[in-house]
Backbone as CSV, one residue per row, in Angstrom:
resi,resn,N_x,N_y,N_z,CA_x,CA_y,CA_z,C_x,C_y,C_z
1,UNK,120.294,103.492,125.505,120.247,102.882,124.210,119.210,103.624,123.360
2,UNK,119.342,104.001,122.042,118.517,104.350,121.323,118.427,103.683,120.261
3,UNK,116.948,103.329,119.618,116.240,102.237,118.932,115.501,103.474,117.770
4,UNK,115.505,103.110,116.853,115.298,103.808,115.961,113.833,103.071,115.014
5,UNK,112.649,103.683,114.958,111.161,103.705,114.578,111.625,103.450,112.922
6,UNK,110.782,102.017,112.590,110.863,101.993,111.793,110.350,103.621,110.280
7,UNK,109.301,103.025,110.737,108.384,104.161,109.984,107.424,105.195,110.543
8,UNK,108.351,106.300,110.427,107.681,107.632,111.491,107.863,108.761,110.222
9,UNK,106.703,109.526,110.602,106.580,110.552,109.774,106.622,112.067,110.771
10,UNK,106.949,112.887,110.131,106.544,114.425,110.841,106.600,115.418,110.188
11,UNK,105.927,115.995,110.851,104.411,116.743,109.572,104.952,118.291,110.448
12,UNK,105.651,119.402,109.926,105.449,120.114,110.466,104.451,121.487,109.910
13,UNK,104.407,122.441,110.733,102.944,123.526,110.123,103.540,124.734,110.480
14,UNK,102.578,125.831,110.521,101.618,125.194,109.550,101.590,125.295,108.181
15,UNK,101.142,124.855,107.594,101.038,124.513,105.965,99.940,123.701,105.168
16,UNK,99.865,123.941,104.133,98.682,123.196,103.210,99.376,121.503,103.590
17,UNK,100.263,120.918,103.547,100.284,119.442,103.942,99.732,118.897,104.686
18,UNK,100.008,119.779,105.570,99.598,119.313,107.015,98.213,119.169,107.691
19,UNK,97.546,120.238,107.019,96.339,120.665,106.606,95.209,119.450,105.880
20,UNK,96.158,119.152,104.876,95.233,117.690,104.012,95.705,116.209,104.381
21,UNK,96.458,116.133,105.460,96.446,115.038,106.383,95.371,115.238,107.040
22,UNK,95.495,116.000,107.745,94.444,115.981,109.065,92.996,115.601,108.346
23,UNK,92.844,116.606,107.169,91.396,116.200,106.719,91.181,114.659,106.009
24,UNK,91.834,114.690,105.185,92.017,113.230,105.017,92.118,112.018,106.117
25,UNK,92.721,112.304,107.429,92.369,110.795,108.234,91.028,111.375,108.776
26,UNK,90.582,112.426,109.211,89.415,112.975,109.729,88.291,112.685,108.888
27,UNK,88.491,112.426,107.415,86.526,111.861,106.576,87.227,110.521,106.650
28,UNK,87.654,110.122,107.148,88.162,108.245,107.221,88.951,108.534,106.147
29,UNK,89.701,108.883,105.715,90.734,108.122,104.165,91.905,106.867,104.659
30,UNK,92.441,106.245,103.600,92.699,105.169,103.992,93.709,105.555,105.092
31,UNK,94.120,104.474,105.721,95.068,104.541,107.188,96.450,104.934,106.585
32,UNK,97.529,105.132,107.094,99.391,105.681,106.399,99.333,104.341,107.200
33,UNK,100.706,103.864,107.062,101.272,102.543,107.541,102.535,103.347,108.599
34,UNK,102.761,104.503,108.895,103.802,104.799,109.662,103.355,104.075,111.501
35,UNK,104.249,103.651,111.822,104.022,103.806,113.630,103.689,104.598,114.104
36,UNK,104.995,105.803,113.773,104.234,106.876,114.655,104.333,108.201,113.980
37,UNK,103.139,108.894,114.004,103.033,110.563,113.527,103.528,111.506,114.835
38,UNK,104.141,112.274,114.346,104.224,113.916,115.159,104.093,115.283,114.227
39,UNK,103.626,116.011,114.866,103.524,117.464,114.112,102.223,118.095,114.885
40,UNK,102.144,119.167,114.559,101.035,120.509,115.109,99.466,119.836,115.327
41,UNK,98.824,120.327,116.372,97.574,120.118,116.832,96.576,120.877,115.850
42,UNK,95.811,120.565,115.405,94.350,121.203,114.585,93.282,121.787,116.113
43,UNK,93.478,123.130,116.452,92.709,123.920,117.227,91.272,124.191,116.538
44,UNK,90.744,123.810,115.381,89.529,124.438,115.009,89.024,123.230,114.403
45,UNK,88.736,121.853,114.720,88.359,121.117,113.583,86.994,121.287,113.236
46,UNK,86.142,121.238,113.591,85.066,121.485,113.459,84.963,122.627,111.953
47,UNK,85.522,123.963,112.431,85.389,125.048,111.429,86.295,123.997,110.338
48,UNK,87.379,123.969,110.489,88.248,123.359,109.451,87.615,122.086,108.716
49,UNK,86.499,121.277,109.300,86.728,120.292,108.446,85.063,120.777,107.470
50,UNK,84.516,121.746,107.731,83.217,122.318,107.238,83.500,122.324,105.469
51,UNK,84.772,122.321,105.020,85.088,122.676,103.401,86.250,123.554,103.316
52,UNK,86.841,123.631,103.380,88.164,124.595,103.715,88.806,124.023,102.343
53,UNK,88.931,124.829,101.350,89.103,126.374,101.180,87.908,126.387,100.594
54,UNK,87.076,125.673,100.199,85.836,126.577,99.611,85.383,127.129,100.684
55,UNK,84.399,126.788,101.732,83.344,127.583,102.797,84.241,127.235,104.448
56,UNK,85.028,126.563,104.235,85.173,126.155,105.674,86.339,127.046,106.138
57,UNK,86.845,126.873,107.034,88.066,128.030,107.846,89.370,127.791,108.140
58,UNK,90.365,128.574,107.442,91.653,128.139,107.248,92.187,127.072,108.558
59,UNK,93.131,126.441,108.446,93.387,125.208,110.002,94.054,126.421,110.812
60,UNK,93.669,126.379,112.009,94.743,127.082,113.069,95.560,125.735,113.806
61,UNK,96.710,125.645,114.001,97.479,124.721,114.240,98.529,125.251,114.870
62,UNK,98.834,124.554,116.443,99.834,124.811,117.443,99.901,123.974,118.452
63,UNK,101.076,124.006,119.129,101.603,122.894,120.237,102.200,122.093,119.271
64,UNK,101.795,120.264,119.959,102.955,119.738,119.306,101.909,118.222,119.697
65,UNK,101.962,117.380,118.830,101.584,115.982,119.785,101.973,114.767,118.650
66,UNK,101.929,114.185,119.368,102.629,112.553,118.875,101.381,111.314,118.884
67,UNK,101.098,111.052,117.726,100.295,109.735,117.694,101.354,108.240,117.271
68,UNK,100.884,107.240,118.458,101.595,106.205,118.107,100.425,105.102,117.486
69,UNK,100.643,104.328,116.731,99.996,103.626,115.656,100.790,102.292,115.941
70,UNK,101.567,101.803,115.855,102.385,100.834,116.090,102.962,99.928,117.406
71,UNK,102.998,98.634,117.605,103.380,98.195,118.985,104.579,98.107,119.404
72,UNK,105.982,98.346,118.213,107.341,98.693,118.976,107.317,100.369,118.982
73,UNK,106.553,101.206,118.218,106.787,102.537,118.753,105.928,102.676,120.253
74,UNK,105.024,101.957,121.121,104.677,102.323,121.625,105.399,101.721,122.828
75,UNK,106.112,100.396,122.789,106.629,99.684,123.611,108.292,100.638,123.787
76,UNK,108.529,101.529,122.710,110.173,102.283,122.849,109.549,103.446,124.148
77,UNK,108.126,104.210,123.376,107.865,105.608,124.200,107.951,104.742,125.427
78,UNK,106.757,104.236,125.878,107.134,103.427,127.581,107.610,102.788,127.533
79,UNK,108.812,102.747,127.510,110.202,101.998,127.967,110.859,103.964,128.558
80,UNK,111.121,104.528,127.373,111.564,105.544,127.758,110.624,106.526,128.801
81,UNK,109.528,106.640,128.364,109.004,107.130,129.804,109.140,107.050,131.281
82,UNK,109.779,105.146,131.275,109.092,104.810,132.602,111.162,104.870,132.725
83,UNK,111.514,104.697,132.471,113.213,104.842,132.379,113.390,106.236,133.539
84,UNK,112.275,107.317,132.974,112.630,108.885,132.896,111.727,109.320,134.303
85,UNK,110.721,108.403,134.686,109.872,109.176,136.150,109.731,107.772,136.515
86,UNK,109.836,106.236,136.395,109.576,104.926,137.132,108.322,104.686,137.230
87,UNK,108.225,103.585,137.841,107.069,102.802,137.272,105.881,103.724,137.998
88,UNK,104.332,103.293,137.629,103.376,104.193,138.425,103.416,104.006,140.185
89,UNK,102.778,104.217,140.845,102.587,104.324,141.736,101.313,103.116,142.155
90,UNK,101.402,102.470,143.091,100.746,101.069,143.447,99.192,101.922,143.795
C-alpha cells in the first residue's frame, strides 16, 4: 500500500535555494510546516554558515538525507522500514 505525505518538500542541489534553507533553519528562522524534508547534505557548515557570500564559503553539498518533522511521516517511514528488514532484534 502506498500512503501519500501530506506536506513534503525536496530541495534538490546544489543551488542558491538550497543553500538559504539550510542557513535559514541553521540561525533558528521560523520552522516550514512540511512533515518531511529531503535533499543534499551541507558538508561544510561551519565555513558555510560564517557569511556566505560575503566572507563565508560557498555550501559544498552531497549524498542525500531525509528529515522527518511530522508523526504520520514518521509512522509511514517505520511501517515501511520494518515491512522491508522486520522488527529489531530482542
Amino acid at each position: 500500500m502506498v500512503r501519500k505525505v501530506d506536506r513534503a518538500s525536496r530541495k534538490d542541489g546544489p543551488g542558491d535555494d538550497v543553500a538559504e534553507v539550510i542557513r535559514h533553519n541553521r540561525n533558528g528562522g521560523a520552522m516550514h510546516n512540511y512533515e518531511l524534508v529531503e535533499g543534499p547534505m551541507l558538508r561544510n557548515l561551519k565555513g558555510f554558515l560564517k557569511g556566505f557570500p560575503r566572507e563565508g564559503k560557498p555550501p559544498v553539498l552531497n549524498g542525500h538525507q531525509i528529515a522527518i518533522f511530522g508523526d504520520r511521516a514518521a509512522e509511514l517511514f517505520t511501517g515501511s522500514v520494518l515491512r522491508r528488514v522486520g522488527p529489531p532484534a530482542s
